[in-house]
C-alpha positions as a Python dict, from the first residue, in 0.01 Angstrom:
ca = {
    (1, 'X'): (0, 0, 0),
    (2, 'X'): (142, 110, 311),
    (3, 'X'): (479, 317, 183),
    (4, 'X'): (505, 373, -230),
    (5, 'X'): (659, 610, -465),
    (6, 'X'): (478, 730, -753),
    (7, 'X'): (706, 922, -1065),
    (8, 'X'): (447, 1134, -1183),
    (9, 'X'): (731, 1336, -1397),
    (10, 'X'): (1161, 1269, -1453),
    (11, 'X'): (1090, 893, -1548),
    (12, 'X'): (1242, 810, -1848),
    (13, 'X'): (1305, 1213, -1918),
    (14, 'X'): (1507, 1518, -1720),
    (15, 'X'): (1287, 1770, -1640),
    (16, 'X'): (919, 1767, -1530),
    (17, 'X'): (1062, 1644, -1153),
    (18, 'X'): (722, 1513, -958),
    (19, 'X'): (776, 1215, -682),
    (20, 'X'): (429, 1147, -467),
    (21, 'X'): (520, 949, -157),
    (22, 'X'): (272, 797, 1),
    (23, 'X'): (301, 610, 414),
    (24, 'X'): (-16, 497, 499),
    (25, 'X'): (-232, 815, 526),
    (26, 'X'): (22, 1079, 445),
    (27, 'X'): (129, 1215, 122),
    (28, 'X'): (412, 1409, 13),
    (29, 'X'): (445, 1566, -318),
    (30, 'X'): (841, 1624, -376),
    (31, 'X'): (906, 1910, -628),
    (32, 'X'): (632, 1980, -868),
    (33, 'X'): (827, 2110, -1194),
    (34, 'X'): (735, 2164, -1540),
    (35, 'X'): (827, 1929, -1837),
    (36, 'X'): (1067, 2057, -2145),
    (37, 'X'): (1229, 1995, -2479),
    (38, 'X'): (999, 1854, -2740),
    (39, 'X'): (663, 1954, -2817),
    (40, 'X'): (509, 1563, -2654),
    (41, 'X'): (647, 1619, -2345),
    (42, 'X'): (575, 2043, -2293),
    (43, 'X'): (193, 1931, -2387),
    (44, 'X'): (198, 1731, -2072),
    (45, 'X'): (190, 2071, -1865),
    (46, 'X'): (-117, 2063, -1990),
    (47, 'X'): (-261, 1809, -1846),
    (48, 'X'): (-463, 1818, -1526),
    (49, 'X'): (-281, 1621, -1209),
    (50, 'X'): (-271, 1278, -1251),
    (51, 'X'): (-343, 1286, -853),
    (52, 'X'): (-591, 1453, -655),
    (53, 'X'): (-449, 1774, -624),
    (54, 'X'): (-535, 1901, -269),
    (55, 'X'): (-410, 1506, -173),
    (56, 'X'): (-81, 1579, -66),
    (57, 'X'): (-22, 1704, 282),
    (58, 'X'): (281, 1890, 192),
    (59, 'X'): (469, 1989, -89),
    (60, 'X'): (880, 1961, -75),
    (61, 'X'): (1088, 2119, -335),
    (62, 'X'): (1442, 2032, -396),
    (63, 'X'): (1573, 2367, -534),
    (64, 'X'): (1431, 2631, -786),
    (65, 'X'): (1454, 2509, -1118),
    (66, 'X'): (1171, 2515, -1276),
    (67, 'X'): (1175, 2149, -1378),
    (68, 'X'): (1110, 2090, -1002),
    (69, 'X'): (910, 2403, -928),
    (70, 'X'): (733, 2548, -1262),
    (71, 'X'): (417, 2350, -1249),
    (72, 'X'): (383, 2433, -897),
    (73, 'X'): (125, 2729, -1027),
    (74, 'X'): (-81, 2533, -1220),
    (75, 'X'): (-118, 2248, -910),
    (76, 'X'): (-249, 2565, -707),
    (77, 'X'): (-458, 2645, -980),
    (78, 'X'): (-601, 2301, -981),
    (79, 'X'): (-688, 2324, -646),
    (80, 'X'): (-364, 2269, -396),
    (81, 'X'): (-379, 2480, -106),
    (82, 'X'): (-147, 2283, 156),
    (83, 'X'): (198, 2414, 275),
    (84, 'X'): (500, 2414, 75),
    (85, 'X'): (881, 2398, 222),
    (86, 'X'): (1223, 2434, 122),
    (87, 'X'): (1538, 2638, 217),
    (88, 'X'): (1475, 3018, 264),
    (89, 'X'): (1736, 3085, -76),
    (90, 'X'): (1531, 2855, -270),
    (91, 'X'): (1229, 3056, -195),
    (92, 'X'): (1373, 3384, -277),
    (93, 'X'): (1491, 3203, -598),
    (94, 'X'): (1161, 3039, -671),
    (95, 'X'): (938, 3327, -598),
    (96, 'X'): (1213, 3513, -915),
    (97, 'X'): (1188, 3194, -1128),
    (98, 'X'): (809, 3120, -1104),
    (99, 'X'): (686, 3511, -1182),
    (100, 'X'): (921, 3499, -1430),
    (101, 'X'): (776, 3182, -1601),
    (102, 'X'): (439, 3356, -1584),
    (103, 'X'): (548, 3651, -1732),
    (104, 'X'): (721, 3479, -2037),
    (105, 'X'): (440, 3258, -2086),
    (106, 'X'): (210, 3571, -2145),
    (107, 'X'): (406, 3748, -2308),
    (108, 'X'): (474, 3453, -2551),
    (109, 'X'): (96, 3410, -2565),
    (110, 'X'): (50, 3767, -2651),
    (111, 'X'): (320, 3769, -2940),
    (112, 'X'): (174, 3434, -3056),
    (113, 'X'): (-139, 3563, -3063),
    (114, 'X'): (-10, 3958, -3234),
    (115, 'X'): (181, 3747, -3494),
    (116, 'X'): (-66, 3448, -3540),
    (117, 'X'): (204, 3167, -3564),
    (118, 'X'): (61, 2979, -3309),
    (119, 'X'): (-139, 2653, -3312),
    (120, 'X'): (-394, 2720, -3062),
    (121, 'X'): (-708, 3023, -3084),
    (122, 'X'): (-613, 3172, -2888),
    (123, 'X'): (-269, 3093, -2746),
    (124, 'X'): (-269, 3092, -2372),
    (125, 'X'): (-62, 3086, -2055),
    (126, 'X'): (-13, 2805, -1840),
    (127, 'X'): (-78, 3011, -1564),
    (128, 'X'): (-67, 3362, -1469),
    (129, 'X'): (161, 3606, -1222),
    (130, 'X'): (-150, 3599, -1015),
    (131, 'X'): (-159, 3247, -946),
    (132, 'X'): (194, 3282, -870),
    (133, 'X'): (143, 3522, -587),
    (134, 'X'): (-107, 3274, -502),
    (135, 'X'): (132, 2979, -493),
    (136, 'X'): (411, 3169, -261),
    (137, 'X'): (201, 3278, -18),
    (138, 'X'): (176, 2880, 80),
    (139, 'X'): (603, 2850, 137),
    (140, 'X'): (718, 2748, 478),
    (141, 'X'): (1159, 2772, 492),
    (142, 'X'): (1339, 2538, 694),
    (143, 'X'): (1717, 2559, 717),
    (144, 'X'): (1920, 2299, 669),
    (145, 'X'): (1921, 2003, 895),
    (146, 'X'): (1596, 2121, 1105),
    (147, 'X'): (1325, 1849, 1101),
    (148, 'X'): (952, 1893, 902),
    (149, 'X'): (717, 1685, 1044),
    (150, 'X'): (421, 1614, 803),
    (151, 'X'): (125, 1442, 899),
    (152, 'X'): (155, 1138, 1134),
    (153, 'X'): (441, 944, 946),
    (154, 'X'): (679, 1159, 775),
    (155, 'X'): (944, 1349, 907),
    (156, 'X'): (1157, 1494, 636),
    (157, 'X'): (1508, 1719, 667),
    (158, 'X'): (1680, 1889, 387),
    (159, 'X'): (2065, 1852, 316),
    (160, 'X'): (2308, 2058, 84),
    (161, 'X'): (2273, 1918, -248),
    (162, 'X'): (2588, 2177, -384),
    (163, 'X'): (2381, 2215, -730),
    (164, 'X'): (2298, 2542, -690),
    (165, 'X'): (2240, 2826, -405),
    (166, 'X'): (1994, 2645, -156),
    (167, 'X'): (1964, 2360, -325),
    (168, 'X'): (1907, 2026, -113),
    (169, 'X'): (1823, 1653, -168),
    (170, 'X'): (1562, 1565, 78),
    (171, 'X'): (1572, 1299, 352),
    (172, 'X'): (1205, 1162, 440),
    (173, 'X'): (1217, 924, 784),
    (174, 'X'): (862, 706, 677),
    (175, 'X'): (668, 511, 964),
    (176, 'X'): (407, 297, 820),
    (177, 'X'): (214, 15, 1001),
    (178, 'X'): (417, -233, 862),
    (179, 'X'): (769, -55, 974),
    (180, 'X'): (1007, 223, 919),
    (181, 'X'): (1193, 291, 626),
    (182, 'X'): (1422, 593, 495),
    (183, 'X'): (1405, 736, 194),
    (184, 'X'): (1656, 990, 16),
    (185, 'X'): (1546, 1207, -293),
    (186, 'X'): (1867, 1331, -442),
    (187, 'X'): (1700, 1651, -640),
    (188, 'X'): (1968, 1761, -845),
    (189, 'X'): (2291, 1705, -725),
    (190, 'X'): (2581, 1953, -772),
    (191, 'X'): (2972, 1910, -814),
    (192, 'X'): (3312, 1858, -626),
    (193, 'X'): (3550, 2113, -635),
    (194, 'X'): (3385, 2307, -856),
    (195, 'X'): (3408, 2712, -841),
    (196, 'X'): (3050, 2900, -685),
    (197, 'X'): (2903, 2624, -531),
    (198, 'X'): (2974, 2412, -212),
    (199, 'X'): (3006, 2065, -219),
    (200, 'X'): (2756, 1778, -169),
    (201, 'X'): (2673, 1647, 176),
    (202, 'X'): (2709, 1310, 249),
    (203, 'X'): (2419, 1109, 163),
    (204, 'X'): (2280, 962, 506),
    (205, 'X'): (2198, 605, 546),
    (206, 'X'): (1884, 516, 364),
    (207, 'X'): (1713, 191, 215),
    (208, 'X'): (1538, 377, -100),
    (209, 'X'): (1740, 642, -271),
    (210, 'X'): (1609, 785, -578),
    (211, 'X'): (1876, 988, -751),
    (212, 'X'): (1896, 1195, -1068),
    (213, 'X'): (2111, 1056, -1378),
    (214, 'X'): (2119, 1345, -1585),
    (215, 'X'): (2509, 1212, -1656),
    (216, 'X'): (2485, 870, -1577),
    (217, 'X'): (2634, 774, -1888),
    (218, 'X'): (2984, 978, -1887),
    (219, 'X'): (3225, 1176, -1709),
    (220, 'X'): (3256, 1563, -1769),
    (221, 'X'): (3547, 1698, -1944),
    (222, 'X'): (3881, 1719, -1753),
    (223, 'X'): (3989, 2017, -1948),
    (224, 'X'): (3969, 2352, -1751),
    (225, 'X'): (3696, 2519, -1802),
    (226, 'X'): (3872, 2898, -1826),
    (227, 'X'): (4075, 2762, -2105),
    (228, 'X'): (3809, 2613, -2306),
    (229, 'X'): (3616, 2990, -2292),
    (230, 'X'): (3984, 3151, -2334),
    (231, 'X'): (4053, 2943, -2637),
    (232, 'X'): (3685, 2994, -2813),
    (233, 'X'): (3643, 3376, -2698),
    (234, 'X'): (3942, 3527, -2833),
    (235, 'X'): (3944, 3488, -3210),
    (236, 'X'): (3572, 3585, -3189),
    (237, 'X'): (3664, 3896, -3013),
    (238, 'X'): (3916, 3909, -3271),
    (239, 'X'): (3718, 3952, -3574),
    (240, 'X'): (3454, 4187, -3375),
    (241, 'X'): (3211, 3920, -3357),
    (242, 'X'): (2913, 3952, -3048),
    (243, 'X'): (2939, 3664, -2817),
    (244, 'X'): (2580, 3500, -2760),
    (245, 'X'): (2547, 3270, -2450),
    (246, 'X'): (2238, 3124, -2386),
    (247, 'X'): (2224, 3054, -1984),
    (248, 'X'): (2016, 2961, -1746),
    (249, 'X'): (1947, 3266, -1530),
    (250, 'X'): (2006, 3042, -1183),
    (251, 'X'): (2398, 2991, -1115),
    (252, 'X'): (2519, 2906, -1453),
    (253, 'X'): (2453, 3314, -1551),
    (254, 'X'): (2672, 3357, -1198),
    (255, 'X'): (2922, 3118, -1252),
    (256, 'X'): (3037, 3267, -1589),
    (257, 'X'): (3048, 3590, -1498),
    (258, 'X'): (3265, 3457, -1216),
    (259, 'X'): (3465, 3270, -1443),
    (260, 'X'): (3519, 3568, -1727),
    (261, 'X'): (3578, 3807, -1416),
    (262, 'X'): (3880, 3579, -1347),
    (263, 'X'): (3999, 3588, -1728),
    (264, 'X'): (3969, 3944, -1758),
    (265, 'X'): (4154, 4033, -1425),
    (266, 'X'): (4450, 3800, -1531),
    (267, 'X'): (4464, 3937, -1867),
    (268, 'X'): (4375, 3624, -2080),
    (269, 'X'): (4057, 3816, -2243),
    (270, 'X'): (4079, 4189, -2306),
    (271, 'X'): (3789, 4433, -2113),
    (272, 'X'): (3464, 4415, -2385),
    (273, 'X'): (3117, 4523, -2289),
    (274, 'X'): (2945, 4257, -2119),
    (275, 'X'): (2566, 4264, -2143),
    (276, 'X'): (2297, 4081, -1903),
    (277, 'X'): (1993, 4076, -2082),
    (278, 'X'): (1793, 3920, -1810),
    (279, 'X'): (1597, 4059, -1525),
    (280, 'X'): (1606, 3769, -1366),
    (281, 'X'): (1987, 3678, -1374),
    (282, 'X'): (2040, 3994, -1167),
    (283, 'X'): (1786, 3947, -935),
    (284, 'X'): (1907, 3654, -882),
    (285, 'X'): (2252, 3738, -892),
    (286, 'X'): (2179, 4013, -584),
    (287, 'X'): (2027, 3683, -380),
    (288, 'X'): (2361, 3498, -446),
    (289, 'X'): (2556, 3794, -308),
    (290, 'X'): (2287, 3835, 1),
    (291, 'X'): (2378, 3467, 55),
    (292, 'X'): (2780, 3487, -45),
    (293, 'X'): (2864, 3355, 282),
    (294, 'X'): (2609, 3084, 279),
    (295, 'X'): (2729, 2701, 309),
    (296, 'X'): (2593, 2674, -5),
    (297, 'X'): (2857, 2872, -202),
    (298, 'X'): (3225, 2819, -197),
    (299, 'X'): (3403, 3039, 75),
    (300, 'X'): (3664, 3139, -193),
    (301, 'X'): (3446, 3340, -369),
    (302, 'X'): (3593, 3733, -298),
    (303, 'X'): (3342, 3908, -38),
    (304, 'X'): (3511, 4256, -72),
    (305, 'X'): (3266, 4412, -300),
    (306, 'X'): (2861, 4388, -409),
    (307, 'X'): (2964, 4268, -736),
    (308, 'X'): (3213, 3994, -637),
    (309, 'X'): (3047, 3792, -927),
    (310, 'X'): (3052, 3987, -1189),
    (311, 'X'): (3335, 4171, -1397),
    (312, 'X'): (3315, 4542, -1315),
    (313, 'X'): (3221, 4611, -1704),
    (314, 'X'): (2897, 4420, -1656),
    (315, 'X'): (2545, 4622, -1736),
    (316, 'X'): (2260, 4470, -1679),
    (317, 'X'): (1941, 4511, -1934),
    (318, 'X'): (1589, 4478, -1735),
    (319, 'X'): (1362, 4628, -1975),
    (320, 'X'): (1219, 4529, -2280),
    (321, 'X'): (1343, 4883, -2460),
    (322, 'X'): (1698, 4784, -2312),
    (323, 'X'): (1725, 4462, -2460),
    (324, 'X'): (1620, 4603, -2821),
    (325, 'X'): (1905, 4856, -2780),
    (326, 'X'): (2185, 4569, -2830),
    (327, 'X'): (2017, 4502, -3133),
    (328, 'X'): (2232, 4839, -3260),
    (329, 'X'): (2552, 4724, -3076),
    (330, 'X'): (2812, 4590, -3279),
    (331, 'X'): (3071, 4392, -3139),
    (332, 'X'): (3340, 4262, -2972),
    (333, 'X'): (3063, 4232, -2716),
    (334, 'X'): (2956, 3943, -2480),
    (335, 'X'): (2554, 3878, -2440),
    (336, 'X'): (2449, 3638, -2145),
    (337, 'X'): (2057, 3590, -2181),
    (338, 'X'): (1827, 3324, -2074),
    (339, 'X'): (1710, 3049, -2137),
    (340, 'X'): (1995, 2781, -2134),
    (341, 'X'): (1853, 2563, -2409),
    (342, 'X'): (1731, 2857, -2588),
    (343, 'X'): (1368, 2712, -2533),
    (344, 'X'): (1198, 3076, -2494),
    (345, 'X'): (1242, 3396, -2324),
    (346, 'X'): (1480, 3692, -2501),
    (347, 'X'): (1749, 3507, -2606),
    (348, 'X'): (1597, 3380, -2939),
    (349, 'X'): (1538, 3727, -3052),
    (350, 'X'): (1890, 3763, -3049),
    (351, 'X'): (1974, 3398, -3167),
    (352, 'X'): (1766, 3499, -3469),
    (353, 'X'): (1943, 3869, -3525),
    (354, 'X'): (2319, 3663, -3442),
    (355, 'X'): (2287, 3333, -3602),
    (356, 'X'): (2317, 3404, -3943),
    (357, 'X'): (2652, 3645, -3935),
    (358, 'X'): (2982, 3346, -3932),
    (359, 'X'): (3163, 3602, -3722),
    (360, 'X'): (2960, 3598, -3430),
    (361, 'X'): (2979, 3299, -3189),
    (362, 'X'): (2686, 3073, -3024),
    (363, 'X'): (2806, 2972, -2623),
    (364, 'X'): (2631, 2638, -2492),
    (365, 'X'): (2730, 2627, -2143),
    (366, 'X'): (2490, 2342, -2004),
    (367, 'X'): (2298, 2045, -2060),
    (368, 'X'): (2061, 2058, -2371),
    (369, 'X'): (1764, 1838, -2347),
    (370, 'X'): (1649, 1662, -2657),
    (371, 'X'): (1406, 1866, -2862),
    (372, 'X'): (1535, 2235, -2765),
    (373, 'X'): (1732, 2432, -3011),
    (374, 'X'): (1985, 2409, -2774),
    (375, 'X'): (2034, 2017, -2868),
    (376, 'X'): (1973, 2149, -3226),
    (377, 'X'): (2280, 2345, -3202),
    (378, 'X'): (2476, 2095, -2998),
    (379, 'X'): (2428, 1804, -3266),
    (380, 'X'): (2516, 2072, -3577),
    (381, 'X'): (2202, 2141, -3708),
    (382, 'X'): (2240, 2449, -3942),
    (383, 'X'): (1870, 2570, -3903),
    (384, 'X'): (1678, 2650, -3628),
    (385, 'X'): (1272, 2742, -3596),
    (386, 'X'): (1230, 3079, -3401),
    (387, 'X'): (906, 3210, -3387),
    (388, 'X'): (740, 3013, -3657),
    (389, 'X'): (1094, 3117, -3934),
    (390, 'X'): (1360, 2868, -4004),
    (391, 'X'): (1703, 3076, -3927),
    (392, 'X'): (2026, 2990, -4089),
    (393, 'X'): (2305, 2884, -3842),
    (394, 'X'): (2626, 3054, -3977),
    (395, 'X'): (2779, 3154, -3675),
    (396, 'X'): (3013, 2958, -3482),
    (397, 'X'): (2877, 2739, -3239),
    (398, 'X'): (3096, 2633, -2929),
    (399, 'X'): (2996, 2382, -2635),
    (400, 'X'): (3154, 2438, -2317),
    (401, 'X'): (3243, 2124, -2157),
    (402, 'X'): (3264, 2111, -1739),
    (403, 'X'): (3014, 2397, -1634),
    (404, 'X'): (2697, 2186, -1564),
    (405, 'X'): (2600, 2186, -1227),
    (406, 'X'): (2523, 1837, -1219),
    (407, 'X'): (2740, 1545, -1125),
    (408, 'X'): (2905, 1338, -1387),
    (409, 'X'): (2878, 947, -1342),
    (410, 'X'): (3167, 932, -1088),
    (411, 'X'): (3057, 1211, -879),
    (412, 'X'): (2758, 1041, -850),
    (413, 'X'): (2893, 726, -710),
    (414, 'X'): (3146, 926, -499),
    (415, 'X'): (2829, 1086, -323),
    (416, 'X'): (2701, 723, -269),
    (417, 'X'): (2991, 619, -133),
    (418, 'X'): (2993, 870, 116),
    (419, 'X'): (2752, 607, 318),
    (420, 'X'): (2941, 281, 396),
    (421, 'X'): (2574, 115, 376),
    (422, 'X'): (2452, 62, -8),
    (423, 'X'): (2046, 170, -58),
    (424, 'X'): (1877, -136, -68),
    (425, 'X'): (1760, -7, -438),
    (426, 'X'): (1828, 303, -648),
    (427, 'X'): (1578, 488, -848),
    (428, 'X'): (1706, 605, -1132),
    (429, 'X'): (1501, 954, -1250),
    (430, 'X'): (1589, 1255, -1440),
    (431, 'X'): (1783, 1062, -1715),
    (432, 'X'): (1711, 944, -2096),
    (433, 'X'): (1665, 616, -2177),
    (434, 'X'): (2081, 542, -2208),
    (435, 'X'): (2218, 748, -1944),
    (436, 'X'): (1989, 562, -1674),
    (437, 'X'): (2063, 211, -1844),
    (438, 'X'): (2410, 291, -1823),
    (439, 'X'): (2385, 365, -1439),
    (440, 'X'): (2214, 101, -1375),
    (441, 'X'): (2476, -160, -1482),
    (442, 'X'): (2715, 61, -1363),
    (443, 'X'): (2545, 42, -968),
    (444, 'X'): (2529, -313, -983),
    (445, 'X'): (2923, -384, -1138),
    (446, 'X'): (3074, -133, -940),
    (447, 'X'): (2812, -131, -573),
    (448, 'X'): (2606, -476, -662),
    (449, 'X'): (2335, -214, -575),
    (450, 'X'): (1992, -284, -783),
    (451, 'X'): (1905, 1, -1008),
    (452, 'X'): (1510, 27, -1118),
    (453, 'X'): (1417, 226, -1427),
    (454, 'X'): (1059, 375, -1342),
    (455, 'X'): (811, 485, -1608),
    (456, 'X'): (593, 772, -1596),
    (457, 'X'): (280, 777, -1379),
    (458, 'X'): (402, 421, -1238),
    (459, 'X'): (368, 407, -866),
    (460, 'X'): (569, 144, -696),
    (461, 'X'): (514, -49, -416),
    (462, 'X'): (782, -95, -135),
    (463, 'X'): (620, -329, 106),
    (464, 'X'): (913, -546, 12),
    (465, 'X'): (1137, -309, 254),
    (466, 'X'): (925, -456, 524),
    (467, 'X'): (959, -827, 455),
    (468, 'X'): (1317, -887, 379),
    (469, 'X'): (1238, -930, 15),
    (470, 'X'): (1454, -825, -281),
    (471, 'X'): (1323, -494, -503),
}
């Protein structure tokens, strides 16, 4: 093979991102992120590489998520030692993200282990915050636009992807022996005209684009988002219940505090506590106000103050002592703790404490991958596991439709559009199995582009680019 693609992770699922591109003797790994949701897929972090891992010349990563950076650790573990690039906010983000992952992981280990609920002897980390420090001394940043040339063939350039601060889809320029080809690797791509984050770029002119489908399937609500969280947050507040909203720490955390800073200063939710309990969400939230004026964020965001972000009744809760404190707080109170499907990390502790009361309220403010309690919650379930107990779902339980970061179905084809000439083919990762179907007619009705589902581990050939063949 001369140019392939092998989906070593995202194929048939949405997390677990890991694309190996090969052109002739170069290899490029892009994103290497961790899998999530039910038990089959997390017990594939386990497993070693399915690829040499000091084989790829470079490692490219999208944006921090950890579904396209968390495994990144355990690849250095294996044996990786070549450079890594992305854009110098994704790097501040990642290096928050990835120590952060270690940390929970041992400290989940540890309780596992104290509390003997767990199923291995004994329970371990994936990998440790010393293998992280490991992993970031091999970044490289490149700004947007500026070319990476890796090895002899590839010359790749990040572009504003609009998901999240720094985040980019990746444009890789391939010269094999047998030709040239372009290829486009859409990472997660973000919104238009949505509030925090800048929109897409256009999507240069490629022949291979392989593009997420996390939405493929629908279009997000057209109801506005502050009157969705207007509507569910006030009789809550009403009858003194605490407000739980499990959120990812990375821009969703941001972009509803931005949101409730809005309702509070126009009066459409009165002035309650508001609690971070997340170390992370403010470390990250001081990146996103280093980078305010960034292209990635949308230049209406207020730049008047430090805390343009955040409500000024805000406190943030770093330490392990200061998270247990809320556990005496009654409410009307709002708690914004990570993670976003509630698959680990502090927020269950309070999921367990909150769930059970009917006048508290449960906040689901992103996607929620199949097998988290997140989906649990979503689809109605009435029990949830949390640390090896079943806990009784009382309280109310509101999904907040519109605040993903990810493009709905038609987003995705406006981005496409953007580029008068069609991909030869579309790749269709970072989907379940009828979200990417869906697409796929969808590409060929609507762009009579050719939509392929890959599996996972499959490595496809595209030596058809070179002869004029159809995918």
């Amino acid at each position: 093979m001369t140019l392939s693609i092998a989906f070593h992770g995202a194929a048939g699922t949405v997390t677990g991102s890991r694309n190996l591109v090969t052109a002739d003797d170069t290899r490029v790994l892009i994103d290497c992120g961790m899998f999530q949701g039910v038990r089959e897929l997390r017990e594939l972090n386990w497993l070693p590489a399915p690829f040499p891992p000091n084989s790829p010349d470079a490692v490219l990563l999208t944006h921090a998520h950890v579904d396209h950076t968390g495994w990144l650790p355990r690849l250095v573990k294996e044996g990786y030692r070549g450079p890594v690039y992305t854009t110098p906010a994704t790097a501040e983000m990642t290096r928050i993200l990835l120590l952060d992952s270690a940390k929970l992981q041992q400290e989940d280990a540890e309780y596992a282990n104290r509390k003997g609920f767990s199923r291995h002897r004994p329970a371990l980390p994936l990998y440790t915050e010393k293998d992280v420090e490991r992993t970031l001394g091999l970044f490289h940043t490149v700004e947007y636009g500026d070319p990476v040339h890796i090895g002899k063939n590839v010359t790749a350039r990040f572009r504003n992807a609009g998901h999240i601060l720094g985040s980019a889809f990746i444009e890789l320029e391939c010269t094999t022996r047998e030709g040239k080809a372009t290829l486009v690797f859409s990472g997660d791509l973000g919104r238009y005209n949505a509030p925090l984050h800048s929109d897409p770029d256009p999507l240069p002119e490629c022949d291979i684009l392989v593009m997420e489908s996390t939405y493929g399937d629908r279009s997000h609500s057209d109801e506005p988002i502050a009157d969705q969280i207007a509507e569910a947050f006030g009789p809550a507040i009403e009858r003194g219940g605490v407000i739980l909203i499990p959120s990812f720490a990375v821009a969703r955390a941001q972009l509803v505090a931005l949101i409730l800073r809005d309702l509070i200063h126009d009066k459409r939710l009165p002035e309650i506590p508001i609690h971070v309990d997340s170390p992370m969400a403010s470390d990250v939230t001081a990146i996103y106000n280093r980078y305010i004026r960034s292209e990635s964020l949308d230049q209406g965001i207020p730049h008047t103050t430090a805390h343009s972000l955040f409500p000024s009744n805000v406190r943030f809760h770093r330490t392990v002592k200061e998270s247990m404190q809320l556990n005496d707080m009654a409410g009307p109170r709002i708690i914004i703790s990570a993670s976003g499907m509630l698959a680990g990390g502090r927020v269950l502790h309070h999921l367990k404490r909150l769930a059970p009361d009917p006048k508290n309220l449960i906040v689901l403010v992103g996607y929620q991958a199949v097998g988290t309690r997140g989906r649990d919650l979503a689809d109605g379930k009435r029990t949830v596991r949390i640390h090896g107990q079943d806990v009784r779902v009382q309280a109310q339980v509101e999904d907040i439709h519109g605040l993903s970061a990810h493009a709905d179905r038609d987003e995705l084809f406006r981005w496409i559009e953007t580029q008068p000439k069609r991909p030869r083919a579309v790749y269709l990762t970072h989907g379940e199995g009828d979200q990417r179907e869906a697409l796929r007619a969808a590409l060929y009705e609507r762009l009579e582009v050719v939509g392929l589902l890959p599996e996972m581990n499959q490595e496809h050939d595209l030596h058809w680019l070179f002869k004029g063949e159809p995918a």
